[in-house]
N, C-alpha and C positions, 0 to 999 in steps of 0.2 A: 417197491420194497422187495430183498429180498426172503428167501425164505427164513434164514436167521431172523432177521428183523422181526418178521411178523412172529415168529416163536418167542424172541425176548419181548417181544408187545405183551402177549398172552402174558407170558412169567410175570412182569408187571404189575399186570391187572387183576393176577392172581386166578388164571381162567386156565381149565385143565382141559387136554385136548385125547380123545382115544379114537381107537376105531373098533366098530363090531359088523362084521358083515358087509361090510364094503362100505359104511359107513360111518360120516364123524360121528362122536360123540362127544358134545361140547357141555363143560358144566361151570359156571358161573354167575355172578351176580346180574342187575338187571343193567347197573350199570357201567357196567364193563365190557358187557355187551353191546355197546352200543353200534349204533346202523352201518358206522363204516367199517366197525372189528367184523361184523355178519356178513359185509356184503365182502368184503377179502376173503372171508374163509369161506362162502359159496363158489365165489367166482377161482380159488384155486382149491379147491376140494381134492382133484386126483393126486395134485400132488402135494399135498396135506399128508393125503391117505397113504403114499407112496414112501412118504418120510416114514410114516409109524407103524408100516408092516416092513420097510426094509427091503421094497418091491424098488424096480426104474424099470428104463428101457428093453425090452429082449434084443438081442440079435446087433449088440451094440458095436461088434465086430464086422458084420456082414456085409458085402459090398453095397455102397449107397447110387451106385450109379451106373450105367452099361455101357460100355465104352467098346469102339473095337479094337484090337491089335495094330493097326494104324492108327486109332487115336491116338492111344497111349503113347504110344512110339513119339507122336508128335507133343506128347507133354513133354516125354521125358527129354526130348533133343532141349528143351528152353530151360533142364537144370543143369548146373553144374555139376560132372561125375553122369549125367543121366541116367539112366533107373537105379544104380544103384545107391543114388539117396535120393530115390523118391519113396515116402514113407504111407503116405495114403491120397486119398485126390475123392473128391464130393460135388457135391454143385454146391450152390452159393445159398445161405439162409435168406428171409424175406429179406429184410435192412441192407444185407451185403448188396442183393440185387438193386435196390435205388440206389445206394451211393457210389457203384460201378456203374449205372446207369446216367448220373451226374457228372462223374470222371471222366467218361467217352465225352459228354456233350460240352463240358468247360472249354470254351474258347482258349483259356489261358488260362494259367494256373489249377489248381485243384480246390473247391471251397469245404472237403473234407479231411482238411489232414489239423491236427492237434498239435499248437506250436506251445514247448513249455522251455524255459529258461533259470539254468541254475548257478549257482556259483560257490567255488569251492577256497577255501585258505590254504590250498595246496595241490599241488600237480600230484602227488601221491595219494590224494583224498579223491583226485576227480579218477587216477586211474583203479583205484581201490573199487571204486562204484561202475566203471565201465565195465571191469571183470564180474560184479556182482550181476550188473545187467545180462550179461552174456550167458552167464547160470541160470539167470532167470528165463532168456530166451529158449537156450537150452532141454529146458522143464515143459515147456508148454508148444506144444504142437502150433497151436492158431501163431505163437510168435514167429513161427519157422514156416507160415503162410504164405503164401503167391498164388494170383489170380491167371489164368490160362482161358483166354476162348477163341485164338485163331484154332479153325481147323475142329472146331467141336461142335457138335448140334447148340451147345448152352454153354456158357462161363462156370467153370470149374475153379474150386480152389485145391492146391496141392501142397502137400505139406512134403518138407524138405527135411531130411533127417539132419543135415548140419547145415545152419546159417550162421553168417559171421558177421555180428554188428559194424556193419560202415562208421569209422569216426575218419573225418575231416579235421587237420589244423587248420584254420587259418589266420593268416599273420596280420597283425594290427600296427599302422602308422603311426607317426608321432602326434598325438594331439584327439588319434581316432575314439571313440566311446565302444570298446570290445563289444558289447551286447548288439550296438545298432550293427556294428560291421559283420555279426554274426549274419543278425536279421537280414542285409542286404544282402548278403553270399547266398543264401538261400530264402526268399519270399512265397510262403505258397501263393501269395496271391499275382506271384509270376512263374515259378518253377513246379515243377511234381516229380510227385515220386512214381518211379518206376513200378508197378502192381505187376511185372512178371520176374521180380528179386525180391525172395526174401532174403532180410525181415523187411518189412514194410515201414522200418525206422530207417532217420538221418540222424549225425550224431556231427555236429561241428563244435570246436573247443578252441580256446584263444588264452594266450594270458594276458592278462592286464596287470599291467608294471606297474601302474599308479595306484591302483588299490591293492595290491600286491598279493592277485589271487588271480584263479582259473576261471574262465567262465565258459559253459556249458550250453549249448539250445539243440534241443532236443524234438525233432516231428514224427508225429507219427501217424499215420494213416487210419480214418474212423472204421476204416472197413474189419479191422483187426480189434477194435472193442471199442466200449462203453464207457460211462464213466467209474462202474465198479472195478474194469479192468486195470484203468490207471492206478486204481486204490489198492489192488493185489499188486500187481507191477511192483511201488512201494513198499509194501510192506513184506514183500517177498525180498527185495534190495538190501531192507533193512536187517532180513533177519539173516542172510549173509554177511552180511559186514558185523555183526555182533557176533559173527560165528556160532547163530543157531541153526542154521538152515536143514537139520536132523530132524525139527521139529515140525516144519511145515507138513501139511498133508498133503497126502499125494493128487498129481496132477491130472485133473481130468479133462479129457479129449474134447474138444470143440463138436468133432464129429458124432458124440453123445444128443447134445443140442439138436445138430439139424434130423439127424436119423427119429426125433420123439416129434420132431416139426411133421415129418414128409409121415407119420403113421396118424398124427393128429388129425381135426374135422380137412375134408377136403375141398377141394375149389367150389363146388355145387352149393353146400351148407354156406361158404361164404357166401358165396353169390346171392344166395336168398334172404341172407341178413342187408347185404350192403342196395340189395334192389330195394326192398324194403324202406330202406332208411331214404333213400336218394334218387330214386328214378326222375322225383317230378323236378329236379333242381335241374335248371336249364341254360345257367349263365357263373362265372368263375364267381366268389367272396375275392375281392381283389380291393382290400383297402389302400387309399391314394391313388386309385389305380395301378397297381402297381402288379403286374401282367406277367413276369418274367418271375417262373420258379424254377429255372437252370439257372443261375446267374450263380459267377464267381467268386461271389462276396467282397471283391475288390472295390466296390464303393460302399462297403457297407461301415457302416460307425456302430458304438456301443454306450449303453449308459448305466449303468448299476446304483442301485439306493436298499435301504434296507425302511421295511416299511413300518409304521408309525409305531415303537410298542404298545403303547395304549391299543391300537386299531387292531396290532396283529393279537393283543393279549383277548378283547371283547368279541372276535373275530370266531377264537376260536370255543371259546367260549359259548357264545350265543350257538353256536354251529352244532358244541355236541349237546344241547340242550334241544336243540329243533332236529336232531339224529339222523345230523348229513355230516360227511367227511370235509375235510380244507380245501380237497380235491376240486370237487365238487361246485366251491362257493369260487375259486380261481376258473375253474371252468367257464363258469355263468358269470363271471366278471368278463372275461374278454369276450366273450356274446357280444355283452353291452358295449362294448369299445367297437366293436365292429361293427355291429349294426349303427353307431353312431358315423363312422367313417364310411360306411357302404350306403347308409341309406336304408337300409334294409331290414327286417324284423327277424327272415330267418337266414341264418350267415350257416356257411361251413368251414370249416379248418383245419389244421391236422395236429392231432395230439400223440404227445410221445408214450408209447407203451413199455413196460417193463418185462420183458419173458421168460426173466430167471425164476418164474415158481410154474410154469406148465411145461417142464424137462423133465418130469419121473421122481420129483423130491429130493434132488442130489444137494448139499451144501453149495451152491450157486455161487454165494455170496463169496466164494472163495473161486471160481472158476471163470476165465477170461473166454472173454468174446463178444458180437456185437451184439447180444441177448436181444435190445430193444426192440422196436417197430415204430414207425410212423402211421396214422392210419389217419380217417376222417371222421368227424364227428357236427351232427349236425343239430343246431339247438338255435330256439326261437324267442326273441324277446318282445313278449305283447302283456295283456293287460293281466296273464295270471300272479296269483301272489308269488312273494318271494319262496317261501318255505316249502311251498308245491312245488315252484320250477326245480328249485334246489333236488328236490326230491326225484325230482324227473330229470333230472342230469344225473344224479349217482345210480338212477337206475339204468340209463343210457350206457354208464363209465362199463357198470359190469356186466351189459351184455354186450360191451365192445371187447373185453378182457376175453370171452370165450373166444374171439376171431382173431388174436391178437396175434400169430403167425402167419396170417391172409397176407397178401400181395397188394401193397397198393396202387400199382397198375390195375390188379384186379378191382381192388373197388371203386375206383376212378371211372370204370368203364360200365359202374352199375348206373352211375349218374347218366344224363340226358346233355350234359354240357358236351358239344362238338370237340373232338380231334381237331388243332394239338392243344387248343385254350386247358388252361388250367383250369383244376376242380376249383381250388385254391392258394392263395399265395404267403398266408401269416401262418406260425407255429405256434404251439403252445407247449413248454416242458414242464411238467409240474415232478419235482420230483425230491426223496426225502436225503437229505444232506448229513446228518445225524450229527449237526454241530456245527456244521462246515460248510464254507460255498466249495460249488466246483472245481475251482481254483487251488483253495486249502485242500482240498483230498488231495488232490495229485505231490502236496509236500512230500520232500524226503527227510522225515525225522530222523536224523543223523549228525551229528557233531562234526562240524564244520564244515557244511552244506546248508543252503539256503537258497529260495526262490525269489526268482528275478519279476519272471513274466512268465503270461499263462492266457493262450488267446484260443479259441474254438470258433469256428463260423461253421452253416451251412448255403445250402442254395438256396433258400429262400428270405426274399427280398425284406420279411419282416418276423422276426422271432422272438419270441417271449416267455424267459425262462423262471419259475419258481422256484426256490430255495429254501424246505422247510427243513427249518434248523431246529427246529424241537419245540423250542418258544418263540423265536423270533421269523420274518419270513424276508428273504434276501430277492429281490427283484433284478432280474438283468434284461434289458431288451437291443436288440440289433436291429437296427433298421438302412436299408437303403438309402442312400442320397436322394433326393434333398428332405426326407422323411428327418425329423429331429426326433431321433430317441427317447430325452431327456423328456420329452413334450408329450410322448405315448406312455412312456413309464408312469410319468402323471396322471394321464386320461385312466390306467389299471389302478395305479392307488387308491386313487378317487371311487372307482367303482367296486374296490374292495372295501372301501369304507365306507362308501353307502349300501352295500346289502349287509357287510356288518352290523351296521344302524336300525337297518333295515328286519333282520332277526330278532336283534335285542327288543325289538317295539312289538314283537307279535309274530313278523313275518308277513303280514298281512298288505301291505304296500304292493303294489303291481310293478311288476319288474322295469316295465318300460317308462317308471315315473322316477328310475334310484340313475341320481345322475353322474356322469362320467367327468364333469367340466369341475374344475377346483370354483369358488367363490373369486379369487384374482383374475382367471381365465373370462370366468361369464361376467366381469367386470369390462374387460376390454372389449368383450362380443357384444355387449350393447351399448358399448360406449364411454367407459370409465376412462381410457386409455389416453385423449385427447384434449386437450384445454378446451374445454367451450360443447364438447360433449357428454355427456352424463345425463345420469336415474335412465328410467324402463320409460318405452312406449312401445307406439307399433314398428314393425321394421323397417317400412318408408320412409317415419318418422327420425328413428335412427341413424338410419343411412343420410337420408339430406342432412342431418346433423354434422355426419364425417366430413360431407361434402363439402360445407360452410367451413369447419375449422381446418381438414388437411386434404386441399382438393386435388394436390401431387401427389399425394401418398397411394401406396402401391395397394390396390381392393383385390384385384385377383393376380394368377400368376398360372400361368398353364403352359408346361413346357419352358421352353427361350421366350414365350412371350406374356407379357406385363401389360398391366390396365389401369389406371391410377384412377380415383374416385369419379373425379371429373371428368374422364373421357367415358367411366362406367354408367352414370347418370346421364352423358350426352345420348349415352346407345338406347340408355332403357326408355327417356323422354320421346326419343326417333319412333321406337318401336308402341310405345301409348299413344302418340298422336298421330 
């Protein structure tokens, strides 16, 4: 959330917010107050405070890096014009550094750039919006970004006093589908973009005769923001072409951001949070096994559902009645999915952080860059109730919020899991939509313009995004090949609706008993599936059941290699007698 947000939350609820002595002063009811309005406004306290005395960052000018007279020299040879439009240069914030870190290692393609696709009723509507983009680039430093690290101790970003959005024609055959020919001209999941040219955007455009408009696909690189960034982008576009662009507020420097990072707690304070939390974990959370979290995203598939209203309305319900956040209960759901596919009771994973409210209290919510983080977080599914774990994950959330510019490199290395194995390889995004999936924000609300496609990946193998839209909650997950999505999205549903259930009855249920499997799924796991197999027994039981009715059929699958019931029950017979 950013800090607007959390302010109209308050206004809402009708909760007054001051400061006396370096302190909040919160005045409201009991229940409006409740546990996850308290634990946001501990866990961003300074810049709470920083809004309401009209404090930020000092020294927001001053140089952020030490470079020598040869370095420089060797940024400036890689701009065009050389120094003299080079406008500031910094090192990389936490986030920048993993996905430049992902970039170098992609085999092929890039699995961080943001492909969106639009289409216009008019060559003069698409070039009305290119000019508007250009202004918008224009405005914001971080657009006019490029990443630099030959020849530097560390990877630098450099802002460029003029960038000039790249647009590509290209020409479409008779019979071609303009959007796919776009797609094929440029595929991140085979081409990239160049990180030592700004902007760090691709702009290719086509006409299509047959629907007799323009069409537009647009990428842009995660290094360069968020997804509040695409939501300003927009509405900065827009309010160009309405010809308000007088009224937008002025633009603030990215290098505000990293300069409040690099004064905030430092490596040591992380370090003894993330030893803490992880020293004794000795082996990757690697659901399906699934080992590789550099990977290009180029096998990965996607499934999106929006979940039950009844579940998501009782959900949240129950939730602020037992005075835990949505956060929280999304948290402790994929626990349970993991631990179910891992084997395991206690999983780790990385969850995405928001760090638009610890920059000094500036209106965020209007300022572009890649604010987030990724970090770890480690929670255990055993015999405690529901309403406790709950309780002990949102207390987790916000003492992971205080380390939320930390290095995940760094904490990576608090853990005991051996160099290069991964800590972990699934994500978790939980994040607030305010009406909208991820895809809807990045709309261009403009008359006669409209959105085609809209696709994000990262590098890891298995990722699972939340979408809370205010009442409703939008599920998307990406998974790796031959991982079925549609089939994990399920396994979270499911485990949101049973600790939903789970609340509503008390909370009292032991976590490790609220289950992940739908009723049609544990229908087929013991048997429902097969003529001539069916009802519960033991698993032996079951199994020779398979065996009798489908003794071809395929029981396991590992890798290129397959094991049909029959030759699975030859093995295990061998091995009993």
């Amino acid at each position: 959330m950013t800090l607007h947000d959390i302010l109209r939350l308050l206004d809402e609820r009708g909760v007054q917010l001051g400061a006396d002595a370096g302190e909040l002063v919160v005045r409201g009811s009991r229940k409006a107050l409740d546990a996850e309005l308290v634990g946001l406004l501990r866990a961003h306290k300074p810049a709470l405070l920083a809004h309401l005395t009209g404090t930020g960052p000092k020294d927001a000018q001053s140089p952020l890096t030490e470079l020598t007279e040869t370095e420089l020299a060797a940024v400036a040879a890689t701009i065009p014009d050389g120094a003299r439009n080079l406008e500031d240069i910094y090192p990389l914030a936490p986030l920048q550094e993993g996905v430049f870190f992902h970039h170098l290692t992609a085999e092929q393609g890039d699995p961080y750039v943001i492909s969106l696709g639009y289409a216009f009723d008019s060559r003069a509507r698409l070039d009305a919006y290119l000019d508007a983009y250009q202004a918008v680039i224009d405005r914001h430093t971080i657009l006019r970004t490029a990443v630099v690290r030959e020849g530097l101790p560390e990877p630098h970003q450099v802002v460029w006093r003029t960038a000039r959005l790249p647009v590509e024609e290209v020409p479409v055959g008779p019979g071609e589908d303009a959007l796919t020919r776009l797609r094929e001209r440029f595929d991140p999941r085979r081409h990239r973009i160049d990180l030592t040219k700004a902007p760090l955007l691709r702009v290719l455009v086509a006409e299509d005769r047959p629907a007799d408009r323009w069409v537009m696909l647009l990428h842009l690189h995660h290094i360069l923001g968020d997804h509040t960034t695409l939501d300003v982008i927009h509405r900065e576009i827009a309010a160009h072409l309405r010809g308000t662009e007088d009224t937008l507020p002025s633009p603030r420097p990215f290098r505000d951001f990293v300069a409040q990072v690099r004064t905030g707690p430092g490596p040591a304070a992380h370090e003894t949070f993330f030893t803490g939390m992880l020293k004794d974990i000795d082996e990757p959370t690697a659901p399906y096994g699934l080992l590789d979290a550099q990977g290009d995203g180029t096998t990965v598939r996607e499934h999106r559902t929006l979940l039950d209203p009844a579940v998501a309305h009782t959900l949240r319900d129950a939730a602020r009645k037992a005075g835990v956040g949505t956060a929280a209960v999304a948290h402790l759901a994929w626990a349970q999915v993991l631990a179910r596919l891992t084997g395991r009771d206690d999983v780790v994973f990385g969850t995405v952080l928001f760090g638009r409210l610890q920059d000094g209290g500036a209106e965020t919510g209007t300022a572009m860059g890649p604010f987030i983080n990724t970090l770890p977080i480690r929670l255990t599914v055993d015999d405690t109730g529901v309403t406790k774990a709950l309780r002990d994950t949102q207390g987790l959330l916000a003492e992971l919020l205080r380390h939320e510019h930390a290095s995940l490199a760094l904490a990576q290395r608090c853990s005991s899991v051996p160099a290069p194995a991964p800590l972990f390889t699934s994500l978790l995004n939980y994040r607030h939509s305010g009406g909208s999936t991820a895809t809807d924000q990045a709309d261009v609300t403009v008359p006669g313009c409209r959105t085609l496609h809209g696709e994000e990946r990262t590098s890891y193998p298995l990722t699972v995004s939340v979408d809370d839209l205010g009442d409703d909650f939008h599920l998307t997950v990406q998974a790796a090949t031959p991982v079925d999505p549609a089939r994990v999205c399920a396994y979270f549903a499911t485990a949101l609706t049973g600790l939903a259930r789970a609340l509503e009855a008390g909370g009292n249920q032991p976590v490790d008993s609220v289950d992940v499997l739908s009723v049609g799924e544990w229908g087929v796991v013991v048997g429902g599936g097969v003529g001539g197999v069916g009802g519960l027994g033991c698993v032996h039981e079951v199994f020779e059941g398979w065996v009798r009715a489908a003794c071809d059929a395929v029981a396991v699958v590992d890798g290129g290699v397959r094991v049909s019931y029959g030759e699975l029950n030859a093995r295990a017979n061998r091995v009993a007698h």
